[in-house]
C-alpha positions in Angstrom: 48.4 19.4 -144.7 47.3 16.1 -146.7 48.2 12.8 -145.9 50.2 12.8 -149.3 52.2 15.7 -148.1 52.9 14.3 -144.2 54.4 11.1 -146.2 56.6 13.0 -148.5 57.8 14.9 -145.4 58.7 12.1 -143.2 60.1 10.4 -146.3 62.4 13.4 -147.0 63.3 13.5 -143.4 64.1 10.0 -143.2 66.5 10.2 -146.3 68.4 13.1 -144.7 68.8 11.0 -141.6 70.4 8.8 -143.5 72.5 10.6 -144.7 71.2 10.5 -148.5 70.2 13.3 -150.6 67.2 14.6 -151.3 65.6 15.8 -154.6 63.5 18.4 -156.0 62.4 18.4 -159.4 62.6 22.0 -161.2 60.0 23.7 -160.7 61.1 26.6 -163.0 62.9 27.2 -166.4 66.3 27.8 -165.0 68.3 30.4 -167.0 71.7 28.5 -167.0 74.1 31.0 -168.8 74.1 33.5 -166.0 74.4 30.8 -163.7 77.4 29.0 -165.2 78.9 32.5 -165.7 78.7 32.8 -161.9 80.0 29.0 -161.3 83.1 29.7 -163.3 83.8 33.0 -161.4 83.4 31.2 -157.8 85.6 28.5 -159.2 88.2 30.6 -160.2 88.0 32.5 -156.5 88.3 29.2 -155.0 91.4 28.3 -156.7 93.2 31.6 -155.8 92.0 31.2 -152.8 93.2 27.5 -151.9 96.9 29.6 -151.9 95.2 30.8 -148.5 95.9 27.4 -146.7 98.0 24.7 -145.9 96.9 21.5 -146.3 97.4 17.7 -146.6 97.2 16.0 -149.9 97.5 11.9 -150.3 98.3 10.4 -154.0 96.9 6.8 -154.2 98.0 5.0 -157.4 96.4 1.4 -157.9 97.6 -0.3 -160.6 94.6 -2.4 -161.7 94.1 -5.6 -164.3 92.0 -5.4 -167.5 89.3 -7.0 -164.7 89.7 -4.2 -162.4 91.6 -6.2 -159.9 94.1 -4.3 -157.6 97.7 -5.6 -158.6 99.6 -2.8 -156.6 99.5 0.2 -154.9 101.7 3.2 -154.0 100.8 6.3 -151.9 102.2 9.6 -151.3 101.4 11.8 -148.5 102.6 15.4 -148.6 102.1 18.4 -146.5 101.6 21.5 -148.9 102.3 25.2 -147.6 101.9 28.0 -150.1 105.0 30.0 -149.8 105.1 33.8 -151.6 105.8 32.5 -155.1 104.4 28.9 -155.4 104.2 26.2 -152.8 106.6 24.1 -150.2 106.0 20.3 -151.0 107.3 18.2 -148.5 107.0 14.8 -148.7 106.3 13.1 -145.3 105.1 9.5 -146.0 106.2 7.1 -149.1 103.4 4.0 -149.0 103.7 4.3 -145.1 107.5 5.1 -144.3 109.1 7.7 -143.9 111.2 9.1 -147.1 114.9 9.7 -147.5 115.8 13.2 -147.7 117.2 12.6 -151.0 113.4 11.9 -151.7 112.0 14.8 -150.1 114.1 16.8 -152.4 113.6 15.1 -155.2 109.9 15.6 -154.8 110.3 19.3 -153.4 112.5 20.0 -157.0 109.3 18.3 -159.1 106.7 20.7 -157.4 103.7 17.8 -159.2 100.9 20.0 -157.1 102.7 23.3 -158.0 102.5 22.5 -161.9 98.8 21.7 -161.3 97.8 24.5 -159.4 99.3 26.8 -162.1 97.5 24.9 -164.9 94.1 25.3 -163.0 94.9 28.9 -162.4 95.6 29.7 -165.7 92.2 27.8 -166.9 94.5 25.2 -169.6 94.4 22.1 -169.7 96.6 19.2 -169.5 96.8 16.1 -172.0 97.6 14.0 -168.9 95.3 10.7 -168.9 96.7 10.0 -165.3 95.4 13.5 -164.3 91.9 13.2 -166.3 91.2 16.8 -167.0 90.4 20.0 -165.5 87.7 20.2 -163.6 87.1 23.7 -164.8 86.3 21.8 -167.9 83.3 20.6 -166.6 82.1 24.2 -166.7 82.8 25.3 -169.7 80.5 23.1 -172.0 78.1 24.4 -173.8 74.3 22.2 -173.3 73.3 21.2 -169.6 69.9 20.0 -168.6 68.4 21.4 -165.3 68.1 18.2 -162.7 66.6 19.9 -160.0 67.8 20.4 -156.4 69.7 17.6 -154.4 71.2 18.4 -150.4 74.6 17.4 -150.1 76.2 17.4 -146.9 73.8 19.8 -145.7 74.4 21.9 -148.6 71.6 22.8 -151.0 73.0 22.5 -154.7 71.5 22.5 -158.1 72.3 19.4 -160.2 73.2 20.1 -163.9 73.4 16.6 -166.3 75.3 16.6 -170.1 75.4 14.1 -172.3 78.5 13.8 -175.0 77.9 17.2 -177.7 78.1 17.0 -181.2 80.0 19.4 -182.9 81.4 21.4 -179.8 83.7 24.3 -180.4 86.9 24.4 -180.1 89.3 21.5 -181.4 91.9 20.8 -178.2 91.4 18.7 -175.1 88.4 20.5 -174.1 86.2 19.9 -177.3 87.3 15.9 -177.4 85.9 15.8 -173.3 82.6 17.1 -174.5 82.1 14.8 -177.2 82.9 11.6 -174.9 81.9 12.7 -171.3 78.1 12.5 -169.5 77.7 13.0 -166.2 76.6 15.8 -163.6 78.2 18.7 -161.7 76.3 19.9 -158.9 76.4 23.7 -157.8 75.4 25.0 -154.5 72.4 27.3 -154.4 74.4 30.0 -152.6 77.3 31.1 -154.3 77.2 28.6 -157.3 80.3 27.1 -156.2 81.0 23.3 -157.3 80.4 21.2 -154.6 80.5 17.7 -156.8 81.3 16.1 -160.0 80.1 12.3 -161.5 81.9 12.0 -164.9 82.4 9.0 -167.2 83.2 8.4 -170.9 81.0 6.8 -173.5 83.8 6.8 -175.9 87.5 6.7 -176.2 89.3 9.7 -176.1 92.1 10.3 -178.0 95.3 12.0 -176.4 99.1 12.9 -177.6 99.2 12.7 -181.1 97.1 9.8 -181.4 99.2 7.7 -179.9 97.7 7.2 -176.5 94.0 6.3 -176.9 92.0 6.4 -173.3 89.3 3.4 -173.6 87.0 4.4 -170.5 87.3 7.1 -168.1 85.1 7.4 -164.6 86.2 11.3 -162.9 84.3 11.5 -159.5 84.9 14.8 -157.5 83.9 16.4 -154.2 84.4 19.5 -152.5 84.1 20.9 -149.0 83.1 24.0 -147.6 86.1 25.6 -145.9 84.9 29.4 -145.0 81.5 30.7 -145.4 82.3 31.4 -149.0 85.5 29.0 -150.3 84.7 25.3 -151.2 88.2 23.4 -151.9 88.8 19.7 -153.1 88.2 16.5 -150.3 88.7 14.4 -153.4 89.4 13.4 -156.7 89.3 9.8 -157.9 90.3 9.1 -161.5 89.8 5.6 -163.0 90.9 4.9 -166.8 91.3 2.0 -169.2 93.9 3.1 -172.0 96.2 1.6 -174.5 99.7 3.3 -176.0 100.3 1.7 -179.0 99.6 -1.7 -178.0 100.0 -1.8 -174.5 97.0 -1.8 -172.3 97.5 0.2 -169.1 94.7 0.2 -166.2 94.8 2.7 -163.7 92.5 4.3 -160.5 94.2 7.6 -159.2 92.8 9.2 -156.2 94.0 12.3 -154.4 92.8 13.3 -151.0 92.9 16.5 -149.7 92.9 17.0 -146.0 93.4 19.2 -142.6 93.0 22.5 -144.1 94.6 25.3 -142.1 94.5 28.8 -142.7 98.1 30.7 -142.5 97.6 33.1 -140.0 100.0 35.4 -141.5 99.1 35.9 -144.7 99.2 39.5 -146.1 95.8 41.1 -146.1 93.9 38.3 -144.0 92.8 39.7 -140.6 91.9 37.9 -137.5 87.6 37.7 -138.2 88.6 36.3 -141.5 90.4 34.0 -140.0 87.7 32.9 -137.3 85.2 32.2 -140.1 87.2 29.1 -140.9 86.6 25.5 -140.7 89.3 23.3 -141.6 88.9 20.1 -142.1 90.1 17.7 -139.3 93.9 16.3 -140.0 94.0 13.0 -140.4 95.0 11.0 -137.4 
């Protein structure tokens, strides 16, 4: 071994002591098209398979001024059970107190997650600004650059960058994300599943008939593994800068997705599948 190689090594290990990734440059022409292929099928398994387990799930809305300073913040906490047909949202915390139960209901008739999970599931997407955009979207483009290898948490992915596309296909949502969004979507080597997104806009994006323009939009995204094979959202943090008509609105959303449990019962799930789980730790 050369001295060049013994101070790369102690570098690398170094970095992963730290906690910070470490990255390999290609060292091969990757053939992306199978690979995406297999990214959007794990995707898809994960979503079904998020229906597997009960969960907690924070909305954190921060109003913000055209500076970026805080000027207020509400939170929702919910505890989300899938039930045979959809999913049981109760609320249990509204910015730190407990709800009414006329709240509880009121959220458990609005089913926000349920009408998200459905659009994921069925692959559309919604012209929400609040919401971003799918981040099955992010999978779906059509020119990615091969960034090498980068650890993650301990998990080995391959890092993908885009830059904003000219002339993409398509004419909805998904086509005026690729002409405005750069960024980089790492996949895990094993599985290809999406382990993280860094997403932001280099030019406004037009929404609802034109009349709600979004200035700037930052998407940041991280998954978990939860069972040898399923990787499910920790996070998703949503900053934008847009105007309706003439008023300027300035907004970071983040949702936070904790203490994943699998249901014990559910049909077809036997004990071994079961012990190959690792939830994340419930929030204290």
């Amino acid at each position: 071994m050369t001295l060049t190689s013994i101070k790369s090594a102690a570098l690398a290990a170094a970095l992963l002591g730290a906690g910070l990734a470490v990255v390999s440059a290609p060292s091969t022409v990757l053939d992306l098209p199978p690979l995406l292929k297999q990214a959007r099928e794990a995707q898809r398994a994960d979503i079904v398979g998020w229906a597997e387990y009960r969960f907690q799930r924070q909305e954190r809305v921060e109003e913000l001024t055209d500076t970026g300073q805080v000027k207020s913040v509400r939170t929702l906490d919910y505890e989300i059970t899938p039930l045979q047909d959809g999913f049981e949202e109760r609320l249990i915390k509204r910015d730190g107190l407990d709800p009414t139960e006329g709240e509880i209901e009121d959220h458990r008739r609005e089913g926000r997650f349920q009408k998200h999970y459905q659009t994921l599931l069925a692959g559309s997407e919604e012209e929400d600004p609040e919401g971003g955009y799918s981040i099955s979207t992010l999978l779906r483009l059509t020119e990615y650059r091969d960034a090498g290898r980068e650890t993650i948490d301990g998990i080995e992915c391959r890092r993908l960058d885009f830059e904003p596309q000219h002339n993409p296909p398509g004419s909805g949502l998904e086509a005026r994300i690729a002409e405005a969004m750069s960024g980089s979507i790492w996949l895990s080597v094993e599985g290809a599943h999406l382990v993280r997104a860094r997403t932001t806009s280099t030019r406004p994006i037009t929404l609802s008939l034109g009349l709600f323009k979004v200035q700037s939009l930052e998407v940041a995204f991280d998954a978990g593994r939860i069972a040898p094979d399923r990787f499910l959202p920790r996070q998703l943090s949503i900053v934008s800068h847009a105007r309706l008509v003439f008023l300027g609105q300035h907004r970071r959303r983040v949702f936070t997705y904790s203490g994943y449990a699998p249901l014990p019962d559910k049909p077809g799930r036997d004990s071994s599948a079961r012990q190959q789980d690792h939830p994340l730790p419930r929030p204290g």
